[in-house]
N, C-alpha and C positions, 0 to 999 in steps of 0.2 A: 309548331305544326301549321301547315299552308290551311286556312280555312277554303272549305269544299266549294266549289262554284253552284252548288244548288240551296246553299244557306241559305235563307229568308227568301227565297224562289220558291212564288207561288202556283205560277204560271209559264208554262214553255210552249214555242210557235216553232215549228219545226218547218223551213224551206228546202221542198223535194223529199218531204215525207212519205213520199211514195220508193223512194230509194230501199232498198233491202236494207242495208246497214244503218239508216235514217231509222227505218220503221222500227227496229230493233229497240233502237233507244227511247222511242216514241214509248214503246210498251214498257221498259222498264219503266219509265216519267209517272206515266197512269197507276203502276202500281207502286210508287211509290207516294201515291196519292196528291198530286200537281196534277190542274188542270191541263190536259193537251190538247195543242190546237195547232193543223197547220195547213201548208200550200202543195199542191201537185197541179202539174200542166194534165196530165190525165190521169183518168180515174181505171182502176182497177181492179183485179178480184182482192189482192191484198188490201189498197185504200178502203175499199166498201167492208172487208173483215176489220178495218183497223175503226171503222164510225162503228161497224155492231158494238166495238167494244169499249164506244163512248168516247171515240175522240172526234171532232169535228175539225173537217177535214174542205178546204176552200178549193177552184179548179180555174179560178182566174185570176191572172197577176196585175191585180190594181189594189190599193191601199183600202179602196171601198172594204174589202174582202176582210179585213181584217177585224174582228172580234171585239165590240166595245169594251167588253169583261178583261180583257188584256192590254187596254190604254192606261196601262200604270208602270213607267219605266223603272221605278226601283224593284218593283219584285217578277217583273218579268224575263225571263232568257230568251234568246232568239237563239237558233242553231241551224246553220246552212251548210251546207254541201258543195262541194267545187264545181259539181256538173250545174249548179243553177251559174245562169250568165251574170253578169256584171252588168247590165241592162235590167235585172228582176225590178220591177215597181215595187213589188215587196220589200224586199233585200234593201232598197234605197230609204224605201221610207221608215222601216228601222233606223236603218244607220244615221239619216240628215233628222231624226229624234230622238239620236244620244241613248239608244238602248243599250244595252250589253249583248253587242252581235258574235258570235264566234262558232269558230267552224267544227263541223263532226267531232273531227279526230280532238279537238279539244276539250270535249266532254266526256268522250271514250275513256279518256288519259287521267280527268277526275273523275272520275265513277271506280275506273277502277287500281286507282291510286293508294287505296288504304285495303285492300286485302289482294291474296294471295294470287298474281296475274300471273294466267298462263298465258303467254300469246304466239302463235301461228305466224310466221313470216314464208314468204316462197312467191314467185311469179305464178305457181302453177299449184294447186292442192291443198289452197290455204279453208276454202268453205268448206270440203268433206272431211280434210284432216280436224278442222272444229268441229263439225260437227257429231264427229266419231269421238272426239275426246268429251263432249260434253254429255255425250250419252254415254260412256265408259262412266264419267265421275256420277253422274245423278243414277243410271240402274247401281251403281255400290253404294248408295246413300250417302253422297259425299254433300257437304253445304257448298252447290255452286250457283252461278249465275252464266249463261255461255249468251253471247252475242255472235249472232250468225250471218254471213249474207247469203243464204237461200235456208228455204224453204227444209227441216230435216222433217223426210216423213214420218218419223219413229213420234213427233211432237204437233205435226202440221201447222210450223212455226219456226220463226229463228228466234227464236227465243224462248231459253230454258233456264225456270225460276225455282232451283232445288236447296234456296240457301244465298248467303251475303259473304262467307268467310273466300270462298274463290270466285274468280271472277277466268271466264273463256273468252281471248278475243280473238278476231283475225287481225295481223298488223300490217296495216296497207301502204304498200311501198309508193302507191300513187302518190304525189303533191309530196312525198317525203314525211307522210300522217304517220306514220310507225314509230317516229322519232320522237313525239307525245307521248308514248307509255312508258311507262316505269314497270317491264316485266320481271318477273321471281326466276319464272321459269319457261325456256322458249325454245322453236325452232323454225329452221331455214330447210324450206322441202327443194327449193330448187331456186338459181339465181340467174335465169336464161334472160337475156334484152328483152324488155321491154320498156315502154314509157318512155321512148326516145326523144319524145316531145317534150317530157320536162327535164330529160335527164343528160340529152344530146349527142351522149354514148354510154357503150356499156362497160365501160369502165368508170364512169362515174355515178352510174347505179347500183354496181359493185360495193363501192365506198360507201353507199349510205346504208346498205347490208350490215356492213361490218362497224358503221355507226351504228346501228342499234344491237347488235351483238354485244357491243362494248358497254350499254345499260346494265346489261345482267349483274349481279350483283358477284357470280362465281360462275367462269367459264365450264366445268364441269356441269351445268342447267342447262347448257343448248346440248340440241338434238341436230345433227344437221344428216345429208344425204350425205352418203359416203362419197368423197371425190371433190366436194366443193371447197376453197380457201379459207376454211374455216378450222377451228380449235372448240372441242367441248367432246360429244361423245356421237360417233356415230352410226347408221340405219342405213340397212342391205338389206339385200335379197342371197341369200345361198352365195354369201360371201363375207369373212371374217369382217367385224364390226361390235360394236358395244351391243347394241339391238338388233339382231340378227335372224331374218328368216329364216327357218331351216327347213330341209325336207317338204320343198313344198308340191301338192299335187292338188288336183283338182279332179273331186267326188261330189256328182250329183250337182253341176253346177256352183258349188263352192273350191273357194280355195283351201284344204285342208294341212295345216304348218305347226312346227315349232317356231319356241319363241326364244332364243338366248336374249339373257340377259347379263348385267355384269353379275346378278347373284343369284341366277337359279335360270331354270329350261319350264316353259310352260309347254306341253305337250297337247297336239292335237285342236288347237285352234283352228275354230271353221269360220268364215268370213266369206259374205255373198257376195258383193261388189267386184264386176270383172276388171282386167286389167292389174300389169304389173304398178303401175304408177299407183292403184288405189292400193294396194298391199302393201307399199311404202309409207303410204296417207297412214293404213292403219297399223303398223308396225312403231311410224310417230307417235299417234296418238297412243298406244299402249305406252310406250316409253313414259312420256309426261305426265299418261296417270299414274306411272310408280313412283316418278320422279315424288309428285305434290302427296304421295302418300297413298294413295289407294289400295284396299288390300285386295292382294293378289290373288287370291281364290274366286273374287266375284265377277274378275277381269273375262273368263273364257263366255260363259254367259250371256255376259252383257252384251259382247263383240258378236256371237249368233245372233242375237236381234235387231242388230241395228241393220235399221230397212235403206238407208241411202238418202239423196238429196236431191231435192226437183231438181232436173236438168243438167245431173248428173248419171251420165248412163241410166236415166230413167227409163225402163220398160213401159211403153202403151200398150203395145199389144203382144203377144208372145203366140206363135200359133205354129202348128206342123207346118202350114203354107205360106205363113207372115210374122216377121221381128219386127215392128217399129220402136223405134230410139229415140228419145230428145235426151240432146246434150249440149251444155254452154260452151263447150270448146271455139276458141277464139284466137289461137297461136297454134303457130309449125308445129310447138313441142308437145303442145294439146290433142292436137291434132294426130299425130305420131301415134300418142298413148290411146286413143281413141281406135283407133285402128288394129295397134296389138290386140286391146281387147277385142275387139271384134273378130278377128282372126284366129286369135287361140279358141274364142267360145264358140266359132261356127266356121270354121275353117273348110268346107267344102261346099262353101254357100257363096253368091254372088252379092255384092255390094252398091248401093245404091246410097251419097251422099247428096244431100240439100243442104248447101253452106252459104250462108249467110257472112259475108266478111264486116268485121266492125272497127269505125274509122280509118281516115284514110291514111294518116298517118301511118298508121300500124300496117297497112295492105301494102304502101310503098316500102316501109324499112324492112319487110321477110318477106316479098312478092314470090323470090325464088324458093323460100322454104314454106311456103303457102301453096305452092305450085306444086315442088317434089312431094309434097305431104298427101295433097291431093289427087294427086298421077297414082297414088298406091289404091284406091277404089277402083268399083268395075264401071261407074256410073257415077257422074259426076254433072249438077245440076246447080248454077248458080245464082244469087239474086242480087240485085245492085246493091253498094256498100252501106253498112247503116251510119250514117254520119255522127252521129250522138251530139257532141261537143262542140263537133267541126264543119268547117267552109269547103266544097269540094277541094281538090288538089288537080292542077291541069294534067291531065294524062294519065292520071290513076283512077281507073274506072273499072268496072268488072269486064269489059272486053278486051283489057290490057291483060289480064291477069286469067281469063281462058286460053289468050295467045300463047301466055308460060306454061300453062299447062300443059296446052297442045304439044309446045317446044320439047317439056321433061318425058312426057311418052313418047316422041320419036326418037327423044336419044334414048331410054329406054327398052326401042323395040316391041312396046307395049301400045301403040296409036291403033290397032288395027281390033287391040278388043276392049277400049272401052269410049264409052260415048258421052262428047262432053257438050253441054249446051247452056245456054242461059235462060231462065223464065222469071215473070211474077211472080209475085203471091197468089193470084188468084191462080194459077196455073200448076201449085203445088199439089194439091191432093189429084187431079186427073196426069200429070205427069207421073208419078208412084204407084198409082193402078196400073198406068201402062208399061211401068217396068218388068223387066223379068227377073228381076234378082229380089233374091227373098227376104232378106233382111233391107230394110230401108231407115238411112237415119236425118232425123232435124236438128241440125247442127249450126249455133253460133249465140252471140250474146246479146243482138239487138233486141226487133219487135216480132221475130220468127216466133219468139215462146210464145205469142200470142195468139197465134193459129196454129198453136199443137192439140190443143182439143177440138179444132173445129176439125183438122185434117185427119184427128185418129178416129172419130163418128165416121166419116165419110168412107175411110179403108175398112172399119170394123163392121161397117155395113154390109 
């Protein structure tokens, strides 16, 4: 048996601890009582919850920064993250001192190597589908462990500590980090292009899909969306599949369904979360906990409680005269789902998007499905791209990508009722007041999330 990567590891330094899926493991580290300690270019609400709860946490990239209690390279780990650059003075001065440097997904992969891994693969529904299955298993008192990347309000954490014998991950197709688990039990919510940057098409991001599929130990353990290239059992909506919606309607603002399964009908399950897409999320995540054993009684329950995930169709404000939304959506497809639900739940209301597009890579390879996605709002308001990772790209700029838009509502017919324009940040919350459409939403995955509480004060005023 492979001895664990945190043997004799006293001490772990976490670079870009501030990352959601970083932090995650930061908090497992702490409790499993190793010192942690690490770097972020900025500080945050999460960083500043992660020092309350004893981890010391550095906010500039010079070696100064780093903690004489951790200048012991045998029992130290370093763990980095892809988004920190290759330039990190951190990152360097590890490595040119012989530490044991390795990345996320590599510790993901040992932690949860020796029990029972569920893991979530999909371009699209990988944080809510975890994090509906991690609250499935821990309200049925199941022994898990769920590693999250956002925020589940049901916990006000990503991370949920009910147990060592399973372990919840999300499996992240980015850098091909998926490829690192050794899952029991898993599934594929959707396999739409993306990461073209590291994958150069989408046929060869397809391939690394079906590379981690092929880890399972028994094809009958993936869950997949009905319709994708795949073999094991599959998840619909009011259409013949292993896991099957049934009868669905929507009472009082929930979705109220059946549940076929291959061995029984759960009747009457209610589930808050709008949108088809999240009724697939949680139609998965049911699946996987009967898979790993859960019993089935405690399933309907659990599923009425679960409150949702920042920045996931997150409600700020809810009012006769005002809906504000923040959501992470960040692709066409995202985008698409985004919209159903807002249109099945308020469909006689007018629409007001704020999209933030992120990298540029990603703005150029779906411009035109960024464009049709966004041509379907009544108002449409946009800010310049969030670069994250990346170097501009010449000609891809958010005045390229209002021109598409402008283009998909004249051939739609549709230029003449809705109004599309670009602004700041600072120009967010007095643009939204001056809207007419009553629902307004803050949509995208950069630094947007960061002015959703200053912009829902301002409107709630």
């Amino acid at each position: 048996m492979k001895v664990s990567i945190l043997k004799n590891i006293q001490n772990i330094y976490f670079i870009g601890i501030g990352g959601i899926g970083m932090s995650a493991l930061a908090r497992f580290a702490k409790l499993k009582g190793l010192t942690v300690y690490g770097y972020d270019k900025t500080e945050t609400s999460l960083t500043r919850q992660l020092t309350s709860e004893g981890i010391g946490i550095g906010y500039t990239d010079v070696a100064d920064e780093i903690p004489l209690e951790i200048q012991n390279t045998s029992e130290t780990l370093v763990v980095f993250t892809p988004a920190v650059p290759k330039t990190s003075q951190i990152l360097n001065w590890f490595q040119d001192n012989k530490y044991n440097v390795i990345k996320r997904s590599k510790l993901l992969g040992d932690v949860t190597k020796h029990t029972l891994c569920l893991a979530v693969a999909g371009t699209h529904g990988k944080t809510t589908t975890s994090a509906i299955l991690g609250h499935l298993l821990a309200s049925c008192e199941m022994p898990v462990t769920a590693f999250l990347g956002g925020i589940a309000e049901n916990y006000k954490s990503n991370f949920i500590s009910k147990g060592t014998q399973i372990t919840v991950v999300e499996a992240d197709e980015f850098d091909r980090s998926f490829l690192t688990l050794s899952p029991d039990i898993a599934c594929v919510t959707s396999m739409d292009a993306d990461h073209l940057d590291i994958y150069g098409d989408e046929n060869a991001m397809q391939d690394a899909f079906k590379d981690f599929v092929a880890l399972l130990p028994k094809k009958e353990n993936l869950l997949f969306k009905k319709g994708l290239p795949l073999k094991g059992q599959s998840v619909a909506i009011e259409e013949d599949a292993a896991f099957e919606a049934r009868n669905v309607r929507i009472e009082n603002g929930a979705y109220i369904f059946d549940l076929k399964t291959p061995k029984q009908t759960l009747k009457n399950l209610q589930f808050y979360l709008p949108g088809h897409h999240n009724l697939h999320n949680a139609i998965t995540a049911l699946g996987m906990a009967i898979l790993a054993g859960s019993p089935t009684g405690c399933l309907p329950k659990a599923l009425a409680t679960f409150k949702g995930v920042e920045r996931r169709f997150s409600y700020k404000i809810r009012r006769d005269d005002l809906v504000l939304i923040d959501d992470y959506a960040h692709h066409p497809t995202e985008l698409n789902a985004l919209h159903q639900a807002v249109a099945e739940m308020y469909p006689n209301d007018k629409k007001v998007i704020v999209f933030q597009p992120h990298l540029f890579s990603r703005t150029k390879d779906f411009a035109r499905g960024f464009a049709e996605s966004l041509a379907k709002f009544d108002e449409v308001l946009l800010l310049d791209i969030y670069p994250a990772r990346e170097e501009p790209m010449e000609g891809v700029t958010t005045a390229w990508l209002l021109k598409m838009i402008d283009e998909c509502l004249v051939e739609g017919g549709r230029n003449l009722y809705v109004a599309t324009r670009i602004i700041n940040k600072p120009e967010i919350s007095s643009a939204l007041k001056n809207s007419e459409c009553r629902v307004k939403l803050l949509v995208g995955a950069g630094d947007i999330g960061a002015e959703v509480e200053t912009i829902t004060k301002i409107l709630a005023g």
